[in-house]
N, C-alpha and C positions, 0 to 999 in steps of 0.2 A: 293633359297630364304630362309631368316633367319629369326627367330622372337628375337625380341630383348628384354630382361627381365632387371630388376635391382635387385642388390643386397639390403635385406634390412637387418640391425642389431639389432637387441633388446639387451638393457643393463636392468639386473635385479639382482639389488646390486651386491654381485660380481661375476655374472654367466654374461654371453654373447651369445648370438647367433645370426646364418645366418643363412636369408631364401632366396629363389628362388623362384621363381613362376615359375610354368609350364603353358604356354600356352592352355587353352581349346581345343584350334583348333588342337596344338598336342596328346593331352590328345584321345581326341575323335577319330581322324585318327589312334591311336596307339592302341588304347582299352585297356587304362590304367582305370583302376578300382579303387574308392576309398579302402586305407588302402592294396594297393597291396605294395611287397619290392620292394626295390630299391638297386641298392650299387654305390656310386661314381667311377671312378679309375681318374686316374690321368695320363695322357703321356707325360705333361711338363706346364711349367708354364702359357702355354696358352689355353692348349688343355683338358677338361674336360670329361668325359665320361660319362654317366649312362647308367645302364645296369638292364635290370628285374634279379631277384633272378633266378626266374621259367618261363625262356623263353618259349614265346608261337610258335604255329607254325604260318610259314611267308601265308600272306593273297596272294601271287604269286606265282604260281605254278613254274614258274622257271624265274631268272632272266636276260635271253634271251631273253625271251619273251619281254620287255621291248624296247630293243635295238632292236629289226624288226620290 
């Protein structure tokens, strides 16, 4: 299951930006923290990443456990 976001752009004379929204509902399942980093990467023109700076450790003790 995906959550589906939109791009929005602000023009402010002649500066530009894009924003995303994150999802709360991922926000909160992640334990994402306001003013925590972030860094983009990029695997191709479709495929976007984001990644913590200062990975936390995984809430699953191993991910085997999963699949039994």
């Amino acid at each position: 299951m995906g959550y589906g976001v939109k791009i929005q752009r602000v023009d402010r004379g002649r500066t530009k930006s894009f924003y995303v929204n994150f999802p709360a509902a991922l926000a909160e399942a992640s334990n994402i923290v306001k003013g925590e980093e972030m860094e983009w990467s990029i695997e191709d023109r479709n495929v976007f990443i984001l990644r913590r700076i200062k990975p936390q450790k995984s809430l699953l003790k191993n991910k085997k456990e999963l699949l039994s």
